[in-house]
C-alpha positions in Angstrom: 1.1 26.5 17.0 3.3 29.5 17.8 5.3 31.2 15.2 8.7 32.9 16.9 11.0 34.8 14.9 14.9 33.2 14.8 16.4 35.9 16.5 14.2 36.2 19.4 14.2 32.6 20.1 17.6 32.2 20.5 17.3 33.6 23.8 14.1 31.5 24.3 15.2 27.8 23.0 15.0 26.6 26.6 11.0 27.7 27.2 10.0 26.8 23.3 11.8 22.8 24.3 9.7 23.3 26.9 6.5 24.2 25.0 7.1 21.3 22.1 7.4 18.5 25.1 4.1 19.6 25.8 2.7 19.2 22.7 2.9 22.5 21.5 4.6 22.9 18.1 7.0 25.8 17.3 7.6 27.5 14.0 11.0 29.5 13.4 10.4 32.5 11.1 12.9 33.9 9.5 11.6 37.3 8.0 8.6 36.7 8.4 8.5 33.1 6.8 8.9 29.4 8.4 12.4 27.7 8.0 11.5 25.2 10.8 9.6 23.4 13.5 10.6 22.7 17.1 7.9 20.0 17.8 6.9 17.1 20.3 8.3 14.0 19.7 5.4 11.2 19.6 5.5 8.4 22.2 5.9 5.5 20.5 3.3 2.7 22.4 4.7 0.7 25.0 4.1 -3.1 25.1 1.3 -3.2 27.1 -0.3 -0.7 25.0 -0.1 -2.4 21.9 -1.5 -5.7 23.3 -4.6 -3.6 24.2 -5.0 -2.4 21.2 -4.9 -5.8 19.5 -7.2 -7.4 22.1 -9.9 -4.4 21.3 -9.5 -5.0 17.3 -9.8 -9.1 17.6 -12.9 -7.9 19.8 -14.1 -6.0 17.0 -13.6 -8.2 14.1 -15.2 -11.2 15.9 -17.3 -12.3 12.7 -16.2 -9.6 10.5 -13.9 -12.2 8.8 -16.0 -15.1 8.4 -15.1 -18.2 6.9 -11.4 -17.2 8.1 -9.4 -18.6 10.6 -10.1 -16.1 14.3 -6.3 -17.0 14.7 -5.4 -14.6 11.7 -7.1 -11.6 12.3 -4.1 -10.0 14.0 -2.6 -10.8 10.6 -4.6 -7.5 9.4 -3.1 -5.5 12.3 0.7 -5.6 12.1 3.0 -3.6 9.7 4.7 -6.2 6.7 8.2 -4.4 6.9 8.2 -4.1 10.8 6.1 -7.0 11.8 5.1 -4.6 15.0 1.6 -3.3 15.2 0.3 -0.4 13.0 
């Protein structure tokens, strides 16, 4: 994390954007204090991604649930409001 004073980073914005979409999060200071963050924005998980993610969990819960239908465990992965993976 690297704190940088308003003032100064006005002439800066361009190499902190630059920092933050590298995963580097930027504080704004203004005397001395934080006001706010310039910081990365998180990837959200493409398709593929999520599918592997399932497949490893059903993996893992193979008999974890027993006495439960196999078909169902993804049930335990996805998000009620979204219906998308967690």
């Amino acid at each position: 994390m690297r704190e940088v004073p308003i003032h100064e980073a006005k002439g800066k914005l361009s190499g902190l954007i630059r920092a933050a979409g590298q995963g580097e999060k930027v504080v704004l200071t203004k005397h001395g204090k934080p006001v706010a963050e310039i910081t990365p924005i998180k990837k959200s998980p493409t398709r593929e991604e999520k599918l592997a993610a399932i497949r490893k969990a059903q993996k893992a819960f193979r008999g974890a649930f027993d006495g439960e239908d196999p078909s169902r465990v993804t049930d335990y992965l996805y998000n009620d409001e979204t219906g998308l993976p967690e």
